[in-house]
Backbone as ProteinMPNN parsed JSONL, in Angstrom:
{"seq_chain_A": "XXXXXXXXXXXXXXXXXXXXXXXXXXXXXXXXXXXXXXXXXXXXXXXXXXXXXXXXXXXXXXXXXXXXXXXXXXXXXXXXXXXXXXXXXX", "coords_chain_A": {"N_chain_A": [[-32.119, -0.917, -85.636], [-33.991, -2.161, -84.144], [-32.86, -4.302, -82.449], [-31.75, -7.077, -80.796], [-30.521, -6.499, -78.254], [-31.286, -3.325, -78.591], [-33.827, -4.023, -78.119], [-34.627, -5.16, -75.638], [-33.784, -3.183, -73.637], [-35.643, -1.053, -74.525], [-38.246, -2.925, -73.993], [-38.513, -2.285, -71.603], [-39.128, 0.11, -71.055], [-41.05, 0.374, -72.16], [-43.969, 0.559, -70.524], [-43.614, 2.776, -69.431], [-41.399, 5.66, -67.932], [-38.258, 5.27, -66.748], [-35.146, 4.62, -64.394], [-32.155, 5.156, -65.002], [-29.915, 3.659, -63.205], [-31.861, 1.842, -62.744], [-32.121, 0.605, -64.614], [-29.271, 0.154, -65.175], [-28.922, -1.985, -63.329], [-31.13, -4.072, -63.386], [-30.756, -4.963, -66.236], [-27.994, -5.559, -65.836], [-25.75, -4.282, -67.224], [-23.8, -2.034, -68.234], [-23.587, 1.696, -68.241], [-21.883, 2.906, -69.925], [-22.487, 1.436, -71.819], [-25.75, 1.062, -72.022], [-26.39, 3.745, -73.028], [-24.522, 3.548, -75.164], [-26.432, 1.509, -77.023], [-28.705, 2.639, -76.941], [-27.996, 5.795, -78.638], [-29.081, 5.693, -81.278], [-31.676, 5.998, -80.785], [-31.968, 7.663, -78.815], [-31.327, 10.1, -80.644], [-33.165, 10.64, -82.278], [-35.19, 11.39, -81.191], [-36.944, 9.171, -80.604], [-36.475, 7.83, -77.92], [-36.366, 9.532, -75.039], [-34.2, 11.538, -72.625], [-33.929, 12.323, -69.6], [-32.998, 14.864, -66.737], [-33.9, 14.432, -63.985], [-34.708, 15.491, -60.787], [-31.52, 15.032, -59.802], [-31.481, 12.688, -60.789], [-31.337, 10.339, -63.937], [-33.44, 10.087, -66.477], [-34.856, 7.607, -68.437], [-37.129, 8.014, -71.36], [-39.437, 6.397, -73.354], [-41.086, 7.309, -76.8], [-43.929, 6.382, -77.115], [-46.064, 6.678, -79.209], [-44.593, 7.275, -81.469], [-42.792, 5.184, -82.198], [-44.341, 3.718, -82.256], [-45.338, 4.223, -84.537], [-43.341, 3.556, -86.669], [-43.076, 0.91, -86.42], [-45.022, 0.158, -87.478], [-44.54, 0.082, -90.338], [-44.194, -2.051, -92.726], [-41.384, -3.384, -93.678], [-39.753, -2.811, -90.797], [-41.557, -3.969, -89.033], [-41.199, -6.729, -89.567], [-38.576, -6.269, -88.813], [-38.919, -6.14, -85.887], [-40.118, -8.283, -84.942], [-38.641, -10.246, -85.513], [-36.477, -9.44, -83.958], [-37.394, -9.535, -81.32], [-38.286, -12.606, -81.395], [-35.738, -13.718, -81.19], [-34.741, -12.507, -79.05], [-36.701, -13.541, -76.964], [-35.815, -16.131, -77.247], [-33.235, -16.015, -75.708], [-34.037, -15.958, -73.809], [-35.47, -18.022, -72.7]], "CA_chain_A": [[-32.695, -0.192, -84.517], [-34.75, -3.208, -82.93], [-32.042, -5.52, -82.799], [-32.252, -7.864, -79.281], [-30.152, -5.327, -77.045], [-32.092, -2.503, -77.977], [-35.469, -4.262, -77.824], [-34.069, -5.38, -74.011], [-34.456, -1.789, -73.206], [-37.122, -0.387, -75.248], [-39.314, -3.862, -73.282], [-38.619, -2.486, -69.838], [-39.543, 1.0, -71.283], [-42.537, -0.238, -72.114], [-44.901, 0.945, -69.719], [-43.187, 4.065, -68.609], [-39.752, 6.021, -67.94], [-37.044, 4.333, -65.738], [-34.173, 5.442, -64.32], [-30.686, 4.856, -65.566], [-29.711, 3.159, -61.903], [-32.435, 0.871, -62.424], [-31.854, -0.198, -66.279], [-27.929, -0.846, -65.513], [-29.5, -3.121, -62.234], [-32.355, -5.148, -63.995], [-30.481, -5.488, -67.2], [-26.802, -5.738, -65.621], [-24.906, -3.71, -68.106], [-22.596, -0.712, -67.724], [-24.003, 3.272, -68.236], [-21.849, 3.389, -71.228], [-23.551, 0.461, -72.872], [-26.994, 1.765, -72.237], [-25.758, 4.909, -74.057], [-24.383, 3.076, -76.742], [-27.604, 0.818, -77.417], [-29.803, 4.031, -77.147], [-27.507, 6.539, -78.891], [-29.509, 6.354, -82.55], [-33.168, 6.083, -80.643], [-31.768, 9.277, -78.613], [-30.337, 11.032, -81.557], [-33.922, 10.841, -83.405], [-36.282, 11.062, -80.371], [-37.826, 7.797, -80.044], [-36.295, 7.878, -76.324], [-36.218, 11.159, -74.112], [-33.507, 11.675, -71.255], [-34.514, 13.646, -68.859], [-32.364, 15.086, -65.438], [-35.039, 15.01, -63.125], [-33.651, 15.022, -59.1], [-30.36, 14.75, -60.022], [-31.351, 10.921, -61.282], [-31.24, 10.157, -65.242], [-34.737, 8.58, -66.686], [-35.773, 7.686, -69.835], [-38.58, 7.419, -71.862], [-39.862, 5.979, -74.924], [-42.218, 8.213, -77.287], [-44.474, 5.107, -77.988], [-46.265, 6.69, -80.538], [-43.632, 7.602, -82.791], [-42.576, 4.317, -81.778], [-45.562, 2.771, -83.054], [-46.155, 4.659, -86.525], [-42.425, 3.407, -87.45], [-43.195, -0.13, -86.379], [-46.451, -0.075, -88.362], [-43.887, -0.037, -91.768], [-44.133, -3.818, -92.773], [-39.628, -4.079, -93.086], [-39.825, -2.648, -89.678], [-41.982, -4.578, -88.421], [-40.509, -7.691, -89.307], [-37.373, -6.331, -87.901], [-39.204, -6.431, -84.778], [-40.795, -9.668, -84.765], [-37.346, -11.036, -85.614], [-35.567, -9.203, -82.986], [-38.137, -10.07, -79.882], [-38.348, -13.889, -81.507], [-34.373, -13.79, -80.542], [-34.651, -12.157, -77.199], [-37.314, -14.349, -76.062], [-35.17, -17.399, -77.395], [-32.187, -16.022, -74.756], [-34.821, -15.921, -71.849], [-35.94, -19.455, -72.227]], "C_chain_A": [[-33.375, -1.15, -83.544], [-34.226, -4.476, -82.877], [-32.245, -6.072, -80.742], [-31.835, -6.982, -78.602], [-30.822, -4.3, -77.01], [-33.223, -2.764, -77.839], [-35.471, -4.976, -76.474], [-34.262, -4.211, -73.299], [-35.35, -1.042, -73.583], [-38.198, -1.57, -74.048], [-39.227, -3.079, -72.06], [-38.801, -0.97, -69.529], [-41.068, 1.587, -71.438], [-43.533, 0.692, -71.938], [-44.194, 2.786, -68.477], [-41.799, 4.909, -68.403], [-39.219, 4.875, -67.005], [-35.973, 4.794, -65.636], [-32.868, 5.17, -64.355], [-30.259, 3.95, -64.634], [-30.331, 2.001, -62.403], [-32.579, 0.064, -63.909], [-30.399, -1.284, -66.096], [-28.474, -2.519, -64.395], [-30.062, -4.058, -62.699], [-31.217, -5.647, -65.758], [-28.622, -6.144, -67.056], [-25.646, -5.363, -67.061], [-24.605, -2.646, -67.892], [-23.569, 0.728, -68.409], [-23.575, 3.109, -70.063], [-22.466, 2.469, -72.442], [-24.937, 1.01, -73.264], [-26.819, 2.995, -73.182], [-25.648, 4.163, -75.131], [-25.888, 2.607, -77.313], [-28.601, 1.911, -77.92], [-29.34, 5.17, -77.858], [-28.664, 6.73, -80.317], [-31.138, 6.651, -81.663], [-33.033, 7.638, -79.928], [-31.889, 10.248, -79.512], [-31.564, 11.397, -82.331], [-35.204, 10.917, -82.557], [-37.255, 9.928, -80.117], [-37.321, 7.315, -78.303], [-35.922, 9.319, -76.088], [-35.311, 10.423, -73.055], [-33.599, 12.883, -71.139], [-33.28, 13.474, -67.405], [-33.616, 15.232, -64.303], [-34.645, 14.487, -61.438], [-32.766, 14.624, -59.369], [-30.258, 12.475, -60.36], [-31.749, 11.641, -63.278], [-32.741, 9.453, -65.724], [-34.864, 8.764, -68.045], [-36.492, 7.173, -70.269], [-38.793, 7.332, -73.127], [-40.979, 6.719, -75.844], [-42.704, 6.909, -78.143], [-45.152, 5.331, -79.181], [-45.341, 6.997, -82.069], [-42.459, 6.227, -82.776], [-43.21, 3.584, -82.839], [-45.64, 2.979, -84.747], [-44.563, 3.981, -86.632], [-42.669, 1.461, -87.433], [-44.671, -0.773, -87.311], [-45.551, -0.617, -90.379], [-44.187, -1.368, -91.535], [-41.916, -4.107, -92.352], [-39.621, -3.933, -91.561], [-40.524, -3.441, -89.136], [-42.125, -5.699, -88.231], [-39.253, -7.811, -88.854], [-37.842, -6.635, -86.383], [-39.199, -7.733, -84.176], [-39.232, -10.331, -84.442], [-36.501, -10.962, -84.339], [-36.426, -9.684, -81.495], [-38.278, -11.579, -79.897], [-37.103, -14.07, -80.475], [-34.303, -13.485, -78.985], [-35.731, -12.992, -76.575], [-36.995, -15.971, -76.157], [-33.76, -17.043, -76.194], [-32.673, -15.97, -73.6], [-35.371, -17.133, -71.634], [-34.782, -20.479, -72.346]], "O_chain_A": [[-33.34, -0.981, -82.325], [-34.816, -5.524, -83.142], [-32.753, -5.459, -79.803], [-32.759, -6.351, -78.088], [-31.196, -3.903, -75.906], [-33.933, -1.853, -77.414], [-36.576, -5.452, -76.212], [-34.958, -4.269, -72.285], [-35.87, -0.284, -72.764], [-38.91, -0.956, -73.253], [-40.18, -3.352, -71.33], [-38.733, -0.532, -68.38], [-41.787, 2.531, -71.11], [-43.959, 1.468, -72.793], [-44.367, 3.388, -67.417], [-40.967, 4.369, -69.131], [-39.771, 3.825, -66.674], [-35.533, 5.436, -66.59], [-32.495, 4.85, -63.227], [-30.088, 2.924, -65.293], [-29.588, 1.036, -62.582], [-33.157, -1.011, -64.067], [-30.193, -2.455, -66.417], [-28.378, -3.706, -64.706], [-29.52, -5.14, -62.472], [-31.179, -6.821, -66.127], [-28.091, -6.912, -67.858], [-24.94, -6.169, -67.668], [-25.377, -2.102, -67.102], [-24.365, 0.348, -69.268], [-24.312, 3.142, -71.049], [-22.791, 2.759, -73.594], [-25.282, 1.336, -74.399], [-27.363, 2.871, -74.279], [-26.529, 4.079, -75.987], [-26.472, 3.397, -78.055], [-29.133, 1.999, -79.027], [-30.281, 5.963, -77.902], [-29.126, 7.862, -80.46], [-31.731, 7.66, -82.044], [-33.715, 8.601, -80.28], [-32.535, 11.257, -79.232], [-31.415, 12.35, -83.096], [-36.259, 10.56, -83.081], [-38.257, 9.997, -79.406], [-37.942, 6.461, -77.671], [-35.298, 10.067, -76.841], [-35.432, 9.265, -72.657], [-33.5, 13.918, -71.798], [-32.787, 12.401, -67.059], [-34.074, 16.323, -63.963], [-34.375, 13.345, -61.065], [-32.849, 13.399, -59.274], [-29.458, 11.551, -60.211], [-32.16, 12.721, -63.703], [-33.064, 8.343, -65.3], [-34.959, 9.819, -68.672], [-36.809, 6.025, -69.956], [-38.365, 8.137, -73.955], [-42.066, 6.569, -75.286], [-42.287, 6.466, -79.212], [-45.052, 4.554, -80.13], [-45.556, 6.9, -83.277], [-41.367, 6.349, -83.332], [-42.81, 3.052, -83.875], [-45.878, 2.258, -85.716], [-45.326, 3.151, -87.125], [-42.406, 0.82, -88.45], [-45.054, -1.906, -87.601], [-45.97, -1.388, -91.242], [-44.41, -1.843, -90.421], [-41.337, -4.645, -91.408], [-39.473, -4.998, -90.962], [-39.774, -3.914, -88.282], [-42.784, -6.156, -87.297], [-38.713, -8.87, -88.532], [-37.127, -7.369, -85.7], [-38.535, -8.174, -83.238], [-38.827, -10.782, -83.371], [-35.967, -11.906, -83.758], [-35.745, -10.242, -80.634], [-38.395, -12.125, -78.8], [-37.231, -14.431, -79.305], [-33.885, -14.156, -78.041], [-35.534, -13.118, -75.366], [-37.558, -16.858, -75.516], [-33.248, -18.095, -75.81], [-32.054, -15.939, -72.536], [-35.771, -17.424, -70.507], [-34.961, -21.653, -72.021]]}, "name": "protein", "num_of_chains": 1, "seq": "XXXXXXXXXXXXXXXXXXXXXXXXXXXXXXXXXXXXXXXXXXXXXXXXXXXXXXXXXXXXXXXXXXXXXXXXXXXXXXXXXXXXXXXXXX"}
């Protein structure tokens, strides 16, 4: 679940929704990718999509976010997976 691609979109979730337009833009990847990446965090509510003005946004439910990242395995999946993504940004 917090493997580098989806912790690439969960980071830029962060701090708020965002809107499908502006995920494929900033992250340069295709609609159906984003889908794919997000399909299990969809499927179990840890991200909301919403239709709101005929734009797409979604959002992260940080606390149910948080209590799963609190597990210790989980939360060295994290570590592991943001080590990696911040080794492809430098």
């Amino acid at each position: 679940m917090f493997d580098p691609d989806t912790s690439e979109i969960l980071a830029e979730l962060e701090n708020g929704g965002k809107e499908l337009q502006y995920l494929i833009e900033k992250l340069k990847i295709l609609e159906d990718e984003i889908y794919e990446r997000l399909s299990y965090l969809i499927e179990y509510d840890f991200v909301k999509e919403e239709k709101i003005n005929n734009k797409i946004i979604f959002t992260a439910d940080a606390e149910k976010l948080s209590k799963l990242v609190e597990q210790d395995k989980n939360f060295d999946d994290v570590v592991n997976g943001l080590a990696k993504m911040d080794s492809y940004l430098n």
